[in-house]
DOKOLTOR-169635 format. One record per residue (C-alpha): x, y, z. Coordinates in Angstrom, 2 decimals, always signed. Example, Ala and Ser with C-alpha at 12.3 -4.5 7.8 and 13.67 -1.06 7.14 Angstrom:
LUMTI        c1        c2        c3
LUMTI    +12.30     -4.50     +7.80
LUMTI    +13.67     -1.06     +7.14
***
This chain:
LUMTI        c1        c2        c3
LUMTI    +99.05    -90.45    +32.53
LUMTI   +100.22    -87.52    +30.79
LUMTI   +103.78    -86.95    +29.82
LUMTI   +105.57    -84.34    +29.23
LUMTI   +108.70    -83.56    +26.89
LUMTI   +111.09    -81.18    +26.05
LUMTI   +112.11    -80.06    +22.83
LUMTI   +115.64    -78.21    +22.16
LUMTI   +116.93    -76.53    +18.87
LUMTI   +120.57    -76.95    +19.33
LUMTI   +123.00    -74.71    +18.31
LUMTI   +126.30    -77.11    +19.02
LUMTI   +125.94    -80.49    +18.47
LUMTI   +128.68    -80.69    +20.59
LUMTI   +125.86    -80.05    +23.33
LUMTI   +123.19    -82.41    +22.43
LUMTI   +124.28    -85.06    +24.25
LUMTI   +125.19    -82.85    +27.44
LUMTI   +121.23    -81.37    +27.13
LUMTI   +119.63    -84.87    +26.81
LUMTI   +121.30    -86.00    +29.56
LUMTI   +119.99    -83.22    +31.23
LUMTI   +116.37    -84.04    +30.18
LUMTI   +116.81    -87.18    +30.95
LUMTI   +118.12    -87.01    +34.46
LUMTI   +114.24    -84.29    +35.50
LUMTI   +112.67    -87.36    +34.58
LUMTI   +111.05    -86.58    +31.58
LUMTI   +109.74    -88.29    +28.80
LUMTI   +110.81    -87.67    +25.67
LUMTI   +113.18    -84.97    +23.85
LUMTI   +112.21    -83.83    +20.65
LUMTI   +114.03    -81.45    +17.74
LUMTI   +112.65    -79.24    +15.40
LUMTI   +113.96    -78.37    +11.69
LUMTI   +114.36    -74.74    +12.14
LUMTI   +117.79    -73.35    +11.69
LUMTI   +119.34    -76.48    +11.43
LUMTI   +118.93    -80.22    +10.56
LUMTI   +116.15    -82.00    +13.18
LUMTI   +118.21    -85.56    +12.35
LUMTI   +121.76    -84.87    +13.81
LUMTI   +121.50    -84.02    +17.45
LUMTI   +119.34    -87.14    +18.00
LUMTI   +122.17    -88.96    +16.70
LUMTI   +124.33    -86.94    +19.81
LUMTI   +121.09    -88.12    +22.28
LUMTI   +121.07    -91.64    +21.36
LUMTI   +124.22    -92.11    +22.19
LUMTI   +124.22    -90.17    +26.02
LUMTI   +121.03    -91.38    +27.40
LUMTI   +119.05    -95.13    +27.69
LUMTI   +115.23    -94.20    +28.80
LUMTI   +114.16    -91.46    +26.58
LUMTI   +112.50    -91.15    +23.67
LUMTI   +114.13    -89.30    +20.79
LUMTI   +112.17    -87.83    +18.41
LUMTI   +111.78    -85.13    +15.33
LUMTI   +108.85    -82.02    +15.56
LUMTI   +109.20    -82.39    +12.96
LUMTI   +111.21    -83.09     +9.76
LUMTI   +109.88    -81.58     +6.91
LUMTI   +108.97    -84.39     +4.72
LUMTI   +108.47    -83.76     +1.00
LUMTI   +112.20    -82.36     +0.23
LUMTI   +112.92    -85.66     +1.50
LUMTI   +113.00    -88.67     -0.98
LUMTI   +111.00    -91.11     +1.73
LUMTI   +114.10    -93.39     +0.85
LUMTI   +116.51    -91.16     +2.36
LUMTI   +113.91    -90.56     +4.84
LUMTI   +113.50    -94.21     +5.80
LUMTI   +117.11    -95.05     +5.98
LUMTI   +117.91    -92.51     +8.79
LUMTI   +115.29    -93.25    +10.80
LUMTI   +116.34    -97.12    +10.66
LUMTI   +119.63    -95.66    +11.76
LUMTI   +118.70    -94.13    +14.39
LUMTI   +116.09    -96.68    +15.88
LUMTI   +119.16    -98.72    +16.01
LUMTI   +120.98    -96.58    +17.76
LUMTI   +118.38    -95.62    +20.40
LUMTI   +117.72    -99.20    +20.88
LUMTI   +114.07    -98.51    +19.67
LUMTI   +113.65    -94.92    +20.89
LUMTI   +113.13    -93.45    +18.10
LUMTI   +110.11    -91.43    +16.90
LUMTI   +109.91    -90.66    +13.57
LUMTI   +107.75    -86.80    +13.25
LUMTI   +107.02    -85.74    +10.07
LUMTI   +105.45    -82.10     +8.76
LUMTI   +104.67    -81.49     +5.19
LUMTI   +105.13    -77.84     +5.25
LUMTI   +103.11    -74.88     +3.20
LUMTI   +103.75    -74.42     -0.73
LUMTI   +105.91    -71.32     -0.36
LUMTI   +108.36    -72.98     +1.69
LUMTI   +108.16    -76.26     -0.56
LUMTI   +108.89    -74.80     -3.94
LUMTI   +110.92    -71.63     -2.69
LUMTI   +113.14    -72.54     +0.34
LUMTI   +113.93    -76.18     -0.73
LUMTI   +113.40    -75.85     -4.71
LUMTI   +111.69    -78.97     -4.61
LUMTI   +107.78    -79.63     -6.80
LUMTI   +104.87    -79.24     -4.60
LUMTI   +101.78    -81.43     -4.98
LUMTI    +98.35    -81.69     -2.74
LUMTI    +99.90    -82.71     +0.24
LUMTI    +97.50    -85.44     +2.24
LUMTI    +98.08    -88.13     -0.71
LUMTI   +101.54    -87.34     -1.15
LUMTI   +102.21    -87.75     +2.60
LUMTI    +99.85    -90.85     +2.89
LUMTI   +102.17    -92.66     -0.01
LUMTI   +105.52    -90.79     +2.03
LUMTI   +104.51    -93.15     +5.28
LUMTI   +103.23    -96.34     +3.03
LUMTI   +106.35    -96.36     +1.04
LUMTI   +108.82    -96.09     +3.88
LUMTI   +107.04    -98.93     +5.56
LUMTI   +107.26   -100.91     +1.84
LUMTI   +111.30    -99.97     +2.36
LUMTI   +111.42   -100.79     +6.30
LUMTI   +109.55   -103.99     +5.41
LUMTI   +111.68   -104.99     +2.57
LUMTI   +114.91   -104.45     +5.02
LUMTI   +113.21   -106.28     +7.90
LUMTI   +112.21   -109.39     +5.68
LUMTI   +113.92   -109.51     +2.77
LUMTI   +111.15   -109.59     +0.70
LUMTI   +111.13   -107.60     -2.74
LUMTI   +110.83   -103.73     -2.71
LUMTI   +107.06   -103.20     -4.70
LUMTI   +105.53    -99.58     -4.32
LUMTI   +104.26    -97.50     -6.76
LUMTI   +101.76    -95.00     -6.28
LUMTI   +101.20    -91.46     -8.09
LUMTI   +104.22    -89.55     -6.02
LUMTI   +106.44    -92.27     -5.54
LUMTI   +107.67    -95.75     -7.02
LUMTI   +110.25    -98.17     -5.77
LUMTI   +111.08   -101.38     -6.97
LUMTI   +114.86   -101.77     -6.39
LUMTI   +116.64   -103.00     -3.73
LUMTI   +119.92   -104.50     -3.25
LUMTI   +121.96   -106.56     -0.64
LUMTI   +124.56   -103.85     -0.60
LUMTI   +122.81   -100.83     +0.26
LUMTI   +119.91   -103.20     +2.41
LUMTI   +120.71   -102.76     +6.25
LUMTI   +120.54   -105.23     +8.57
LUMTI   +117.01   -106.19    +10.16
LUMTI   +116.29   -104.12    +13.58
LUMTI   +115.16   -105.42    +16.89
LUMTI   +112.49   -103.00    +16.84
LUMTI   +111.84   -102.37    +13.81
LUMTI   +108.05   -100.92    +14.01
LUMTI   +108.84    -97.31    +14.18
LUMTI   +106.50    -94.81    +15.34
LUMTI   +105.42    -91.97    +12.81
LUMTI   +103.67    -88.74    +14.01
LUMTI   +102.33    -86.23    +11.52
LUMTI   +101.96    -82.61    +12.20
LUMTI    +99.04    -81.04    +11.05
LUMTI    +95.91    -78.42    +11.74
LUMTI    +93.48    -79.05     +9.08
LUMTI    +90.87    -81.96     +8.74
LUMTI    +92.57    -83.81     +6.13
LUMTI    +95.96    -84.58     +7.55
LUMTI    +94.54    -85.33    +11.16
LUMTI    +92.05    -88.03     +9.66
LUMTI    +95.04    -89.57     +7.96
LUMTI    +96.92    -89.40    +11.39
LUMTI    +93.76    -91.11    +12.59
LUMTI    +94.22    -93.96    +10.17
LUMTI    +98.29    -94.50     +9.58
LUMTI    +99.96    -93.15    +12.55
LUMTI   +101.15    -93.70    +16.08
LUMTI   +100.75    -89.74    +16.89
LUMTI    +99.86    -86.26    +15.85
LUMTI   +101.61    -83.55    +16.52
LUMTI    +98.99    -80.37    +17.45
LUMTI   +100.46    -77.08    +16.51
LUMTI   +100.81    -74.65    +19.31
LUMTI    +98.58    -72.86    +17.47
LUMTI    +94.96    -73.91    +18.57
LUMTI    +92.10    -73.66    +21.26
LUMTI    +91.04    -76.57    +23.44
LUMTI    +87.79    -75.75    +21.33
LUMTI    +89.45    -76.57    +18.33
LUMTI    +90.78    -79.75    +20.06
LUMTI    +87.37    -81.36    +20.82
LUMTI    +85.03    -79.79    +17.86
LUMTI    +87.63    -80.28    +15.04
LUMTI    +91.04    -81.88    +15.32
LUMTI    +89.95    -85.40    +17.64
LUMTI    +87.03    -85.85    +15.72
LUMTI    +88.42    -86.00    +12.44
LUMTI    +91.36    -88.41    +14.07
LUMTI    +88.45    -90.15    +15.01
LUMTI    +86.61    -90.47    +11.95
LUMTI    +90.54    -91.53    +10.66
LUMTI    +91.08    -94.48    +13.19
LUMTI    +86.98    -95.65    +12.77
LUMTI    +87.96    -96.06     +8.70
LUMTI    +90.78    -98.14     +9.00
LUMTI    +89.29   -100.19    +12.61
LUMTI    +91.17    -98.13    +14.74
LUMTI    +90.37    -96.23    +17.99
LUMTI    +91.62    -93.01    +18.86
LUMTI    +93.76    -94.96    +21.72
LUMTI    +95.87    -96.31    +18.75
LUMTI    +97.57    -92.84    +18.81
LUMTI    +99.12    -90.00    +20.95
LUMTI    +98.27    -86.14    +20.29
LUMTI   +101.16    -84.54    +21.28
LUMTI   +101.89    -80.58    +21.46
LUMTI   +104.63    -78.18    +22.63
LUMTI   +102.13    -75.31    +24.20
LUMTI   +102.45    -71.65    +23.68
LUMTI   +103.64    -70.24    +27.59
LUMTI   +103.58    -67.17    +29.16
LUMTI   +105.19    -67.18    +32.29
LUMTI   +107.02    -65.95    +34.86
LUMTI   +107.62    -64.94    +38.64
LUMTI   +105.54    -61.71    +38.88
LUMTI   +102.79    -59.66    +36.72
LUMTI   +105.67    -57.53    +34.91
LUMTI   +107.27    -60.80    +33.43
LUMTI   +104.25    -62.87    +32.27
LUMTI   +102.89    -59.56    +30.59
LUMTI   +106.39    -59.66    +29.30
LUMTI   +106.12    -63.33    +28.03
LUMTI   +102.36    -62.40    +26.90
LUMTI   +103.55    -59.78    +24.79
LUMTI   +106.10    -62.20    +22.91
LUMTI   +103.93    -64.79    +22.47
LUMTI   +101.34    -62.49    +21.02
LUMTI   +103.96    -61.47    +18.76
LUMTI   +104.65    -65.37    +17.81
LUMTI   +100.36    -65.94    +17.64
LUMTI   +100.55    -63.24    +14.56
LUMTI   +103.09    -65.17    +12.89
LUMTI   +101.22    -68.26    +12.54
LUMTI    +97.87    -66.28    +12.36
LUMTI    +99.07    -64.27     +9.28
LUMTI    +99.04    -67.73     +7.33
LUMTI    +95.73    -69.14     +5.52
LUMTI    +96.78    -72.62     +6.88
LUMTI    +95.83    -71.81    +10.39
LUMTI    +92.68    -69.70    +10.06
LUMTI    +90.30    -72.34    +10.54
LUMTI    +90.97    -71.99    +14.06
LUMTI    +90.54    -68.45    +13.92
LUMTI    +86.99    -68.97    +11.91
LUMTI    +86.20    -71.21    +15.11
LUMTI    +86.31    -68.07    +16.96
LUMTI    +85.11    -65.68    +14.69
LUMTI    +88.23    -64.38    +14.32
LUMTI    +88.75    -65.17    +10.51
LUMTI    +89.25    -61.54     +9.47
LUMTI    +92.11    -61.36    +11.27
LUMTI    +93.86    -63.81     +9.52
LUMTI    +93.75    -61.02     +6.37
LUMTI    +94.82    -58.33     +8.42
LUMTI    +97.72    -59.74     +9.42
LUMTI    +98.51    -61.03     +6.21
LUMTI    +98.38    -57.93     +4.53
LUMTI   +101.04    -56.32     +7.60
LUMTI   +103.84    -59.70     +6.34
LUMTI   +103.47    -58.28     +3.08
LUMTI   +103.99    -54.51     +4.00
LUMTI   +106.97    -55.80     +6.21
LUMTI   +104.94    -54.53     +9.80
LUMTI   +106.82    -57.89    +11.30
LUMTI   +107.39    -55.79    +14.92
LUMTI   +103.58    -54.35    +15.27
LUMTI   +101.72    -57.83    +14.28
LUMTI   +101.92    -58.87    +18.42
LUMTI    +99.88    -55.93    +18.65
LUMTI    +96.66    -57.09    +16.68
LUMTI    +96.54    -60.04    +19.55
LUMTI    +94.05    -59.71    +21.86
LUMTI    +94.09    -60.56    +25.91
LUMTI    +90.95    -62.73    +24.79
LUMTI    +92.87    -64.88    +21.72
LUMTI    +96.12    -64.85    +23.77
LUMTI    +94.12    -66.58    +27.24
LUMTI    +92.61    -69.30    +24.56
LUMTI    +95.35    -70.17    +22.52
LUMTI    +98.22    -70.02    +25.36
LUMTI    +98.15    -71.15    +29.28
LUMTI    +98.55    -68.12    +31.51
LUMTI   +100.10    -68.77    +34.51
LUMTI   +102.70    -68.16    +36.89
LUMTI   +106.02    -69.84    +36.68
LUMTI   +104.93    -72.33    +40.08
LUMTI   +101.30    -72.62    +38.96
LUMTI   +102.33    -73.60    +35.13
LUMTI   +102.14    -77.25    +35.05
LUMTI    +99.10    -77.43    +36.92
LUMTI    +97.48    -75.25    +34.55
LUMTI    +98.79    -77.28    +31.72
LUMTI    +97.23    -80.74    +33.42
LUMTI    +94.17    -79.17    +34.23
LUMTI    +93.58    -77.71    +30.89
LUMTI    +94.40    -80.97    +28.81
LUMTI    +93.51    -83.25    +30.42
LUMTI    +91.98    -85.83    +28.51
LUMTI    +92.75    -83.86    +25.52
LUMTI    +96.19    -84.51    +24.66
LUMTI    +98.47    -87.48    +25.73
LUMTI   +101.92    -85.77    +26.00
LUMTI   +102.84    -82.03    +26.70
LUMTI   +105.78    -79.74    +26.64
LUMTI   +106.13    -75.92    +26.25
LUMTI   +107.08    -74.23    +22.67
LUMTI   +110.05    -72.92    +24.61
LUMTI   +113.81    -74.36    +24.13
LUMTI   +115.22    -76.77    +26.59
LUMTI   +118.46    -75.03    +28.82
LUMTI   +118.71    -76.43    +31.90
LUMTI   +122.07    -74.11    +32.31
LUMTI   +119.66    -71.12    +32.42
LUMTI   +118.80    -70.13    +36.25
LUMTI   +115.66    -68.29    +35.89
LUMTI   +113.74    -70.88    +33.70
LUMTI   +115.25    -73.55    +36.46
LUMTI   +112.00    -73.46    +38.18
LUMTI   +109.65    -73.72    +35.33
LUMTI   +111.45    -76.87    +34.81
LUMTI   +111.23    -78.36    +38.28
LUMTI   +107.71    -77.58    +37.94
LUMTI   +107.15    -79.03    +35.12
LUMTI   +109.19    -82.23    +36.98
LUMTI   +106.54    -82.39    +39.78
LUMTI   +103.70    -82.43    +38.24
LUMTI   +104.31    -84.84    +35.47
LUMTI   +107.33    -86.97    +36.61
LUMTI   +107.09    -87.87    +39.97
***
């Protein structure tokens, strides 16, 4: 069965318990937070401690800033919490952002990630067992590990990692380490099948795996509403988000699926001439209907079932979580129906 989740980018974490109560009372699966604006770690933290069925996890935490030691320790902190809830979603980010947001050394970024999961598990192993702390690898090495700053061994202490990712590389390594993959909103149900599941396949085959060893996961790209004026409304923002993501190199492949590469240049060129408000406009109807589901607001979900079906094992729309707003109310109950009930 497919599930769907809700993802929320709290403002107040004041709020974040309030909100996954809220998810968690529709009946849905799972709540996840993004590092945007603020940190992805700290409202879980809120969710843990207001709800007892959901999952709780991060789409995603940006990894390499990160020592995986500091990484490691709060997810152990807050699979204790949750009782085992936890879902640990990692992203490794693009170069810019790397070196110039965070200040931090970039390196190729599928071998640094594979030794970022290995050597948390080395930690989470070492604090399960006792045993001694040995990793060393060419990003990171540690070997020290005291009673004092060792926690105490979890009841559940296997926790699930999800990568993000678009390109080959980082979705066969999904295929091989990880308990799910998180699909960026940006991609085609072509893309799905012809690229991104077989290279998780080809992943889970080389380390005698199977692709059910994993979940694909992906908050979808929505345009929605109650009549034709809103959902050309919503069509017009999210073509405005597509050209975001399309203006970076990371994402063209699925635009070279397409033949749609070229654009990818174009729009590049318009970030660096500051054009942010007229990018939407290089969207087409055609890459809008194959990258986002279409619908109206009490047709959505079914859309979304029919469309992934067998594709991906949980869903949720690239939209924010507020059950206090009245007009999304019913995209929500929906979504409740379909997937919940």
């Amino acid at each position: 069965m497919m599930k769907f989740d809700v993802t929320i980018f709290p403002t107040d974490l004041n709020r974040a318990g309030e909100t996954a109560r809220a998810v968690e009372a529709m009946g849905f699966h799972a709540l996840w937070t993004a590092e945007t604006a603020h940190n992805p770690f700290l409202p879980l933290t809120h969710a843990a401690a207001q709800t007892s069925r959901i999952e709780l996890g991060t789409a995603i935490a940006v990894a390499f800033p990160r020592s995986p030691m500091i990484t490691a320790q709060i997810a152990w902190d807050l699979a204790e919490q949750s009782h085992g809830r936890f879902i640990l979603g990692l992203g490794t980010q693009i170069k810019a952002h790397i070196t110039r947001r965070f200040g931090t050394a970039w390196a190729p970024p599928v071998p640094r990630m594979r030794e970022y999961i290995e050597s948390m598990r080395a930690i989470w192993q070492t604090w399960q067992t006792n045993a001694p702390l040995r990793y060393k690898g060419e990003h990171y090495r540690f070997s020290l590990m005291t009673p004092f700053f060792s926690p105490q061994p979890l009841e559940h202490p296997d926790i699930p990692i999800y990568i993000a990712g678009v390109n080959e590389g980082l979705c066969r390594l999904a295929g091989e380490l990880c308990q799910g993959f998180h699909v960026h909103p940006l991609h085609t149900t072509r893309y799905l099948r012809e690229s991104i599941i077989p290279a998780i396949d080809a992943g889970a085959r080389a380390a005698g795996r199977t692709r059910a060893d994993l979940q694909l996961t992906c908050a979808l790209f929505i345009a929605t509403g109650r009549d034709a004026a809103e959902i050309r409304a919503q069509s017009d923002a999210i073509k405005t988000q597509i050209a975001f993501y399309a203006s970076t190199p990371s994402y063209r492949p699925v635009l070279d699926l397409h033949g749609w590469g070229d654009l990818q240049e174009h729009l590049a060129t318009m970030t660096r001439s500051g054009q942010w408000q007229d990018m939407g406009k290089e969207i087409s109807d055609e890459l809008l209907h194959e990258v986002a589901v279409v619908a109206p607001v009490d047709e959505l979900a079914q859309a979304v079932q029919a469309r992934y079906d067998g594709l991906l094992d949980r869903v949720g729309y690239y939209i924010p979580f507020e059950p206090e707003d009245a007009d999304k109310s019913l995209l929500w109950r929906n979504a409740a129906e379909v997937f919940c009930s």
